[in-house]
RODO-2510 file (C-alpha; in nm, 4 decimals, decimal comma):
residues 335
     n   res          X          Y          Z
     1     x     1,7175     1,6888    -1,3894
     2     x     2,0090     1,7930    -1,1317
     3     x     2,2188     1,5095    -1,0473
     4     x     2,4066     1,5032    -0,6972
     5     x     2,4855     1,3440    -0,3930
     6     x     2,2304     1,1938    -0,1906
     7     x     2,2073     1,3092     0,1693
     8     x     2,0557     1,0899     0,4417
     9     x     1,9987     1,1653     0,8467
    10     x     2,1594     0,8699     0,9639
    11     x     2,4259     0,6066     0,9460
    12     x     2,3698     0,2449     0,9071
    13     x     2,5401     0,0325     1,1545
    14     x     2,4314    -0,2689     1,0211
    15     x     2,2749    -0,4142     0,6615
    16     x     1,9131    -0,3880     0,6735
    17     x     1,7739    -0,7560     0,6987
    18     x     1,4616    -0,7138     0,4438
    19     x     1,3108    -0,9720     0,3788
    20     x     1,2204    -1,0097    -0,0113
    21     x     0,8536    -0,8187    -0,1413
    22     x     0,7093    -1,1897    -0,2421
    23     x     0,7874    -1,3873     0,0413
    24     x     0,6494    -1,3707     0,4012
    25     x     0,8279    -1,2912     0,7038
    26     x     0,9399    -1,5109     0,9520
    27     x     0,7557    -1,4511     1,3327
    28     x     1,0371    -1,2948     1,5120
    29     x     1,1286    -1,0754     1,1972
    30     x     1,1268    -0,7109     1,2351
    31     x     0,9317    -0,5336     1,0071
    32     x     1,0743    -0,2435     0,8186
    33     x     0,8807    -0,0262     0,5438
    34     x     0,8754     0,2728     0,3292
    35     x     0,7494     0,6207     0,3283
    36     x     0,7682     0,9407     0,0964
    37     x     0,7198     1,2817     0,1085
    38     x     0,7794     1,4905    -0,0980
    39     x     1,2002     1,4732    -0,2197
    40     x     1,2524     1,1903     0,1369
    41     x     1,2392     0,8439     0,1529
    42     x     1,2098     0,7217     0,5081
    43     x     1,2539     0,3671     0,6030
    44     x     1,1390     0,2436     0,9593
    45     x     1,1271    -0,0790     1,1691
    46     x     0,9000    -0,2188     1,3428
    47     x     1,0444    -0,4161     1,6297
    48     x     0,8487    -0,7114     1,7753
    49     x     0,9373    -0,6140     2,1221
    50     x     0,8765    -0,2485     2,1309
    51     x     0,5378    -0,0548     2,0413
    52     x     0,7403     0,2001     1,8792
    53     x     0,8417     0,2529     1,5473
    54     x     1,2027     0,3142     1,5170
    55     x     1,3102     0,5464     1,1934
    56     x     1,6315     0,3396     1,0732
    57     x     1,7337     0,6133     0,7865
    58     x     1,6318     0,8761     0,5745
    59     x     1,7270     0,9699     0,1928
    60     x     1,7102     1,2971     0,0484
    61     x     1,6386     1,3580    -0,3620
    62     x     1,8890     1,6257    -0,4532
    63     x     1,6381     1,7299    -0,6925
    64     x     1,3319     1,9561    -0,6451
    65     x     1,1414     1,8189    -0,9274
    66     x     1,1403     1,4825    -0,7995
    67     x     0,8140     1,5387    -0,5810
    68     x     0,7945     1,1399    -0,4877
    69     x     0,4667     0,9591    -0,5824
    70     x     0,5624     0,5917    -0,5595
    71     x     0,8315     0,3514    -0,4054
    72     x     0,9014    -0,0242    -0,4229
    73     x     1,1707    -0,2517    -0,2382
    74     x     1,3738    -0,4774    -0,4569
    75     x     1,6513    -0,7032    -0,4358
    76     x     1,9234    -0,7868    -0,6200
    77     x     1,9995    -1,1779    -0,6451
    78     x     2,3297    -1,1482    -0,8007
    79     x     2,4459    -0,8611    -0,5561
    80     x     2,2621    -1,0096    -0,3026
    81     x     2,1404    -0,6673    -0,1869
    82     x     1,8482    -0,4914    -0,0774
    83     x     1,7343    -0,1941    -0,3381
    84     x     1,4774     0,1263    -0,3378
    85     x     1,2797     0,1913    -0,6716
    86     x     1,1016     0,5432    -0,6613
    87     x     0,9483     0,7729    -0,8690
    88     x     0,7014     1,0404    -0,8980
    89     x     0,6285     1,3896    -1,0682
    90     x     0,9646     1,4240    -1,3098
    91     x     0,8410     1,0814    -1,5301
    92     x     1,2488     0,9292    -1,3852
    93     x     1,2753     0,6286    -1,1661
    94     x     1,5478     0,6306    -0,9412
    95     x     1,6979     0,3154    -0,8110
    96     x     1,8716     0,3579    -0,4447
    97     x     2,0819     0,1336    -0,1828
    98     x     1,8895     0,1749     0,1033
    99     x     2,2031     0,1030     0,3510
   100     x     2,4108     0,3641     0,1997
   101     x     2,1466     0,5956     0,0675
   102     x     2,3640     0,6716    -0,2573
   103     x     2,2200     0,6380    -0,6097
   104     x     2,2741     0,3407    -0,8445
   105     x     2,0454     0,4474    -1,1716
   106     x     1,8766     0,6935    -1,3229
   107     x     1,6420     0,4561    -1,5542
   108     x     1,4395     0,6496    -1,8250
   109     x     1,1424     0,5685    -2,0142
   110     x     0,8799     0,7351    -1,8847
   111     x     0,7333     1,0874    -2,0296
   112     x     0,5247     1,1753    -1,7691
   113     x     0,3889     1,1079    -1,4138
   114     x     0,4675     0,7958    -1,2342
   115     x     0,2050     0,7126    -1,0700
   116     x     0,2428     0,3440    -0,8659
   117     x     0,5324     0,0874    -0,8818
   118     x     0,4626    -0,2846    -0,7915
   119     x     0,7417    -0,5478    -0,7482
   120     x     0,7486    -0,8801    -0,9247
   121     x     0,6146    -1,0901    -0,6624
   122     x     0,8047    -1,4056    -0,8340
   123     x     1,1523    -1,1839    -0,9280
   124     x     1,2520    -0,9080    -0,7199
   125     x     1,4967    -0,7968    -0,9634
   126     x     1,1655    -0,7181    -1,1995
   127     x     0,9895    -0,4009    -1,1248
   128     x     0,6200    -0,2569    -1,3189
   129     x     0,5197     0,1463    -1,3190
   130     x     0,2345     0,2938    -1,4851
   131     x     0,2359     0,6643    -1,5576
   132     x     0,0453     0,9797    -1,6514
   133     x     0,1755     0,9033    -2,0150
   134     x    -0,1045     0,6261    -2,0492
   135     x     0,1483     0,3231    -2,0223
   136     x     0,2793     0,0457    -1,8094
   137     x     0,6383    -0,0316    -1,8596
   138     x     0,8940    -0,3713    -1,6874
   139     x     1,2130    -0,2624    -1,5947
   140     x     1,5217    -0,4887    -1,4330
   141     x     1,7004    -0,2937    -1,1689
   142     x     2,0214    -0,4291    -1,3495
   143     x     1,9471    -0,1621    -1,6625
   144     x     1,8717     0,1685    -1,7546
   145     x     1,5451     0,0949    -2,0046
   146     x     1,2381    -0,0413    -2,0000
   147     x     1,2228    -0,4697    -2,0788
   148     x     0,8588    -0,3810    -2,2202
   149     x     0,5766    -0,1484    -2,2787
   150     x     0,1972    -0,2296    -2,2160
   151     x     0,0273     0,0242    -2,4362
   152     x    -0,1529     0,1468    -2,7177
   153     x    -0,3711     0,0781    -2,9663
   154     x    -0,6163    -0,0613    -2,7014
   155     x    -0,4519     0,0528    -2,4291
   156     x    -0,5419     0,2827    -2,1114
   157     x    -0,7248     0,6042    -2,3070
   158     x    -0,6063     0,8425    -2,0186
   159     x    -0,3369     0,8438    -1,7251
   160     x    -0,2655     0,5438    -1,5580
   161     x    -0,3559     0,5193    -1,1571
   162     x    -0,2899     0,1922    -1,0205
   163     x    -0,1296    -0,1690    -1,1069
   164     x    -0,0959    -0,4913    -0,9594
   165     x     0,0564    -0,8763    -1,0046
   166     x    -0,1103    -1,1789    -1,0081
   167     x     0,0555    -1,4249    -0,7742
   168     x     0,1859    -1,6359    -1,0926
   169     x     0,3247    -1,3204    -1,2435
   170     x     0,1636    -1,3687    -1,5620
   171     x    -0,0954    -1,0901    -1,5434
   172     x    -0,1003    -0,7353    -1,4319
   173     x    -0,3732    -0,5656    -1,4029
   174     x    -0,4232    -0,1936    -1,4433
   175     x    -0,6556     0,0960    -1,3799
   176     x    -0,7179     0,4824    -1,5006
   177     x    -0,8779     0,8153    -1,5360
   178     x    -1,0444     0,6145    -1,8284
   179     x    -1,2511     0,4961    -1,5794
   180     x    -1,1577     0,1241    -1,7255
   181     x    -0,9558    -0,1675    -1,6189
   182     x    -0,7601    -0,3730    -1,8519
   183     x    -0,5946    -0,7169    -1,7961
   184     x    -0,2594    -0,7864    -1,9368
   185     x    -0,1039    -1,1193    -1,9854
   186     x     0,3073    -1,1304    -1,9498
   187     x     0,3133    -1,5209    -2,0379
   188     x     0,4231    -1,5302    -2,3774
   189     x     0,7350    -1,7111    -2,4801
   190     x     0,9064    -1,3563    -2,6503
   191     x     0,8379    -1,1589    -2,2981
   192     x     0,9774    -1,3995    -2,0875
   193     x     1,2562    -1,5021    -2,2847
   194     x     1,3432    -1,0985    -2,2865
   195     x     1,3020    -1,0989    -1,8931
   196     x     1,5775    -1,3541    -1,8832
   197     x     1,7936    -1,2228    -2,1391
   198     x     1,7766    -0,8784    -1,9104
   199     x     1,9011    -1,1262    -1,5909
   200     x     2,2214    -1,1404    -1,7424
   201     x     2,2412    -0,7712    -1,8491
   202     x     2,3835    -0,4981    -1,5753
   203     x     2,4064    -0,1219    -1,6725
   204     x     2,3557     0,1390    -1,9749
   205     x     2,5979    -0,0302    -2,1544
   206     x     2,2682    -0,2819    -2,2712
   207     x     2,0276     0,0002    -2,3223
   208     x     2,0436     0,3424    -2,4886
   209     x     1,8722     0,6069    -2,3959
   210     x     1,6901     0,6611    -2,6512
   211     x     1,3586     0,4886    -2,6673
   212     x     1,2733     0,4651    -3,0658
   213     x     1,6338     0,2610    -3,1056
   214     x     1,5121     0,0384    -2,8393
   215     x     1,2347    -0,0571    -2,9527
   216     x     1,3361    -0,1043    -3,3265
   217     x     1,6261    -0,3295    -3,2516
   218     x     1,3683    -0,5649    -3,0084
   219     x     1,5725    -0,4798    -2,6596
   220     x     1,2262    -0,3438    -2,5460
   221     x     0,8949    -0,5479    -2,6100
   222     x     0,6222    -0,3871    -2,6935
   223     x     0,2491    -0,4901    -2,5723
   224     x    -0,0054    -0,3147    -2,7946
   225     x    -0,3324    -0,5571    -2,6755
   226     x    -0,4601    -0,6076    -2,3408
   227     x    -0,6841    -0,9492    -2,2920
   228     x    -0,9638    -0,7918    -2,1143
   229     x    -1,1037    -0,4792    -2,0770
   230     x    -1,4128    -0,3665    -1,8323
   231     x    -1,5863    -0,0434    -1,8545
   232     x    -1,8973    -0,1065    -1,7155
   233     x    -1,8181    -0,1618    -1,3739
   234     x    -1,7156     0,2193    -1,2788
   235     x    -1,8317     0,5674    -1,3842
   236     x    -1,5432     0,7794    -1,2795
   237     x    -1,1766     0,7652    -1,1814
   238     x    -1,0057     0,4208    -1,0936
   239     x    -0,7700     0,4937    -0,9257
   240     x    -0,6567     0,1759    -0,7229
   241     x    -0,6587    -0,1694    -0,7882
   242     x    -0,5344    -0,5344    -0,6855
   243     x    -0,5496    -0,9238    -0,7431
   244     x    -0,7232    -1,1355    -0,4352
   245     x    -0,6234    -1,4922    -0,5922
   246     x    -0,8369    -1,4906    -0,9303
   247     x    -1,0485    -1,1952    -0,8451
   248     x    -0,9564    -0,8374    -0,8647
   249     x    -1,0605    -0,5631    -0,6203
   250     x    -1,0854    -0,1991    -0,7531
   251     x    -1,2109     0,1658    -0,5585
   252     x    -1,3433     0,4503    -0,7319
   253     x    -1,3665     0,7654    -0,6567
   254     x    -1,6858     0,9411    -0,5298
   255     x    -1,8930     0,6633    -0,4673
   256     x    -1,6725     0,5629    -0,2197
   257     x    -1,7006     0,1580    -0,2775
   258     x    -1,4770    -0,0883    -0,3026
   259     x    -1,5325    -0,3727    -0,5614
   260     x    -1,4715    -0,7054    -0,5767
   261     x    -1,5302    -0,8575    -0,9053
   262     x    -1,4082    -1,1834    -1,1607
   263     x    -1,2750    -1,1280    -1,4497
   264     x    -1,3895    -1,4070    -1,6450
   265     x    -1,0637    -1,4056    -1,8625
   266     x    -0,8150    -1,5247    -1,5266
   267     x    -0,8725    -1,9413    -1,5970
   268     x    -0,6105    -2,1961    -1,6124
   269     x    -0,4850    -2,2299    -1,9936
   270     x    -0,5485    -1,9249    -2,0945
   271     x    -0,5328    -1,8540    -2,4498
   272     x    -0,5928    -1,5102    -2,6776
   273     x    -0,8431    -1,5694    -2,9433
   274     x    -0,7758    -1,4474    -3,2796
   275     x    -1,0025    -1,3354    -3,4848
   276     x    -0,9928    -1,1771    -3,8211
   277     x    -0,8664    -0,8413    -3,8052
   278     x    -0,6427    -0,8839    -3,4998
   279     x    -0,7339    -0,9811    -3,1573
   280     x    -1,0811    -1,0291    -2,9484
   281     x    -1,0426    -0,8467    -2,5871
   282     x    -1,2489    -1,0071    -2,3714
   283     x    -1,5078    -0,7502    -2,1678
   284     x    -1,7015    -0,9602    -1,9664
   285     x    -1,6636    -0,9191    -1,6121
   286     x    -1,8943    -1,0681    -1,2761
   287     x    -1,9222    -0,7903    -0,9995
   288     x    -1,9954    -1,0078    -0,6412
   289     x    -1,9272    -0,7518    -0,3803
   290     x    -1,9205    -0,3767    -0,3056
   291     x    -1,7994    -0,2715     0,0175
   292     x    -1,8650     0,0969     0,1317
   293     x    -1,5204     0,2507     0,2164
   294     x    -1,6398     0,5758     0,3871
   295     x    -1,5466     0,9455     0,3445
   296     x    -1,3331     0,8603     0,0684
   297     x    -1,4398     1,0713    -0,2167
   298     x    -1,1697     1,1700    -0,2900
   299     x    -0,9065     1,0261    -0,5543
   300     x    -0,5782     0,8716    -0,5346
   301     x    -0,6937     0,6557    -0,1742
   302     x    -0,5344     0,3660    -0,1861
   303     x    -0,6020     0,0129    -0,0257
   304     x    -0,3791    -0,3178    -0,0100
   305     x    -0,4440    -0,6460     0,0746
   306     x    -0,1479    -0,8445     0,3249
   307     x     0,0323    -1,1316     0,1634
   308     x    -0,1477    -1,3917     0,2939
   309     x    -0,4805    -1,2531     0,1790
   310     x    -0,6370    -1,1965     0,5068
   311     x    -0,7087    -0,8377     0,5159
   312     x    -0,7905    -0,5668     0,3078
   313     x    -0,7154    -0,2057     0,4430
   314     x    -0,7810     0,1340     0,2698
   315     x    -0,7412     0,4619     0,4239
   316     x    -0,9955     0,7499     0,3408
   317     x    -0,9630     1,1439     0,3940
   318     x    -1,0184     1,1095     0,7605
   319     x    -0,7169     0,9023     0,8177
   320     x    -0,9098     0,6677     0,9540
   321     x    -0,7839     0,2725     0,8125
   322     x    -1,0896     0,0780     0,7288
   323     x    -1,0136    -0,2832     0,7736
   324     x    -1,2181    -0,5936     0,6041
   325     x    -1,1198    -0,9763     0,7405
   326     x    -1,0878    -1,2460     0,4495
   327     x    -1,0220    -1,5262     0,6840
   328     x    -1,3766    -1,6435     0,6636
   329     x    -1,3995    -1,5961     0,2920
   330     x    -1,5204    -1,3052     0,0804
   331     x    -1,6573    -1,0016     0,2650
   332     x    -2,0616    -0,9860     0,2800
   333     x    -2,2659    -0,9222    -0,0174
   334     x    -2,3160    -0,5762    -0,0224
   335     x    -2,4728    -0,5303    -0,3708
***
């Protein structure tokens, strides 16, 4: 992987005033976002005066492997600065300041594909990525490794497509080729008292490189045993998927639905039963609503849903946006 200087299209005259992924933006805020393509990273603004988009800066990956796939804004508490998380087709994440466009880390882990990286709606310091080498994997943007690693004896069977938080950042859920989704919970006493060890922590100094070492000496937690897993809701790729308050909304590929299901697993006081010979996985799952999401057969569409849970929006191979309202409560049955 070439290492070098980071070359950007424009200067900064001012910090960018971000507002943090979990919370929601004031009404007179100015909305700035991400794009990729490819080795750039673009960020724009979108001012509430203007029907323009304005392009604030642009970053350039020195390195030709990098081929982008996935980005996430973060934010430093103790730096009290706005950061970039990216990765893609090499397997790295690279962590960038987006006001000077120059590279922090180079944080390793990964042996494949990174497919999708979600922020920590509850810590933006905390940072999930799933990747073509079947895993999940926590990082701080403090250190170089991985906190943990959800993965597997019962864990995805095939590449990993899509992630998501619940709002209590206890649970992530996660999709793949496997055409399954598994639930994982994050609550336990070792995880989180790892998460806050890593607060304190700040460069490679606190992790080596090498991945077997961190894992034997217990720097990186290791998650062998998701708490639910559904198989029977989808026939073919997975390939997005997020939380909407306790239920979980998924798209597959071909059929060109979206689902909105319950897992039956997401309750207050949630405990893992076990049983003899290690742990029951729970595989029940309620499907209430399938929404058609035309010409979309495609893979690797993705939808989102805004903050406040109002809206869901997917694209499709149009590039048409497809929008569904929440504000009234779930969409129509559409069974």
């Amino acid at each position: 992987m070439e290492e070098g200087p980071y070359f950007d299209s424009s200067r900064c005259s001012r910090a960018i005033d971000i507002s943090k992924s979990s919370s929601i933006p004031p009404d007179d805020y100015n909305h700035p976002f991400l794009a990729s393509k490819t080795i750039y990273i673009t960020i724009y603004e979108c001012p509430l005066d203007s029907n323009k988009i304005i392009l604030v800066r642009s970053i350039k990956d020195p390195s030709p492997d990098m081929d982008i796939f996935t980005l996430t804004w973060c934010y430093d508490i103790t730096d009290k600065a706005h950061r970039i998380a990216f990765g893609g087709y090499s397997g790295l994440i690279r962590l960038v300041d987006p006001c000077s466009g120059s590279l922090l880390m180079n944080m390793y882990g990964h042996g494949d594909h990174v497919n999708e990286m979600r922020t920590d709606p509850n810590n933006s310091m905390i940072f999930a990525s799933v990747s073509k080498d079947t895993t999940i994997r926590l990082w701080n943007i403090r250190v170089h490794g991985p906190i943990a690693i959800l993965g597997g004896y019962e864990g995805h069977k095939d590449q990993i497509l899509s992630l998501d938080w619940s709002l209590d950042s206890k649970y992530i859920v996660s999709c793949s080729m496997d055409h399954s989704i598994r639930l994982w919970y994050l609550g336990t006493d070792k995880l989180q008292e790892r998460i806050r060890d890593s607060m304190t922590l700040k460069g490679q100094a606190n992790f080596r490189k090498e991945l077997a070492d961190d894992c034997q000496s217990g720097r990186t937690i290791q998650i062998h045993y998701p708490i639910a897993i559904n198989t029977d809701l989808h026939n073919d790729y997975v390939d997005c998927v997020r939380f909407l308050g306790h239920y979980v909304v998924s798209k597959v590929i071909m059929l060109s639905y979206l689902f909105l299901y319950q897992q039956m697993l997401i309750v207050e006081n949630l405990g893992i039963r076990h049983v003899s010979g290690g742990v029951q996985v729970d595989t029940s799952a309620l499907q209430l609503v399938r929404m058609d999401l035309p010409d979309s057969d495609i893979w690797f569409i993705k939808f989102d849903i805004d903050p406040l849970n109002r809206w869901i929006v997917s694209g499709n191979k149009m590039g048409q946006l497809c929008f569904w309202d929440l504000t009234e409560g779930l969409p129509g049955v559409n069974m």
